[in-house]
C-alpha positions in Angstrom: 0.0 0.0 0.0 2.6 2.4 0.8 4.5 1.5 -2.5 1.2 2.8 -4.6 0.8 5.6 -2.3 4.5 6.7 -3.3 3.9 5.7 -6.8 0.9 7.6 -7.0 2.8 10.8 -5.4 5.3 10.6 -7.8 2.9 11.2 -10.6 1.3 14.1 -9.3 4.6 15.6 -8.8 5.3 15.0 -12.2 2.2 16.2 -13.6 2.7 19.2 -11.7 6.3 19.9 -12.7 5.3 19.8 -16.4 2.5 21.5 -16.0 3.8 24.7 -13.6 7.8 24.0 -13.5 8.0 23.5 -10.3 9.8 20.4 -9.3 9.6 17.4 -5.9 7.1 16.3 -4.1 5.1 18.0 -2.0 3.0 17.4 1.2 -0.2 17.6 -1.0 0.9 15.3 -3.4 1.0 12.6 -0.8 -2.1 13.7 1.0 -4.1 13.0 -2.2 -1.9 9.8 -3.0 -3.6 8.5 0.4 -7.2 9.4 -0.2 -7.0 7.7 -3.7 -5.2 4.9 -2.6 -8.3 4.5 0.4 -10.9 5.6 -1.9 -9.8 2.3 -4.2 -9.1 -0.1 -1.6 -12.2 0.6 0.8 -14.1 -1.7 -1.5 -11.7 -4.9 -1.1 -13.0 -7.5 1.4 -10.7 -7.6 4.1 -8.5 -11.0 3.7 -5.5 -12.4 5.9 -2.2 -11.6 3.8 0.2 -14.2 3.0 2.1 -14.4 5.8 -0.5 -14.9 8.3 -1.3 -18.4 5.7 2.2 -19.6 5.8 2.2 -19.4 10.0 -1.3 -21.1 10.6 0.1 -24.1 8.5 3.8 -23.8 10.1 1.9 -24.3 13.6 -0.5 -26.7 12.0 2.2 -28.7 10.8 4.4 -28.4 13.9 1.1 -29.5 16.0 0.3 -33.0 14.0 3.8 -34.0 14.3 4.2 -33.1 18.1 0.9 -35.4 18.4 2.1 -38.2 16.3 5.2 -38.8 18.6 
């Protein structure tokens, strides 16, 4: 999320430097970045990432062959 947030910052900055010439990234840039970033994510279902899979089936694993001994 932070990535696209960046990404998206970039962009404005770059529109805005061709546009008026003035050059970076400002506060507003980022400010905006986060409400569309929000505004396209608030519609997502909210789903355990990858990591949070790979530890359930670590302790899952770790579980069965405690029990089997």
């Amino acid at each position: 999320m932070i990535e696209n947030i960046v990404r998206r910052a970039k962009k404005l900055a770059i529109k805005r430097a061709i546009a008026e010439e003035t050059r970076g990234i400002r506060t507003s840039d980022l400010l905006e970045s986060i409400r569309q970033e929000y505004k396209e994510n608030e519609d997502l279902p909210n789903t355990p990432t990858r990591t949070t899979g790979r530890r359930s089936r670590a302790r899952r694993a770790s579980a069965s062959s405690t029990s089997a001994r």
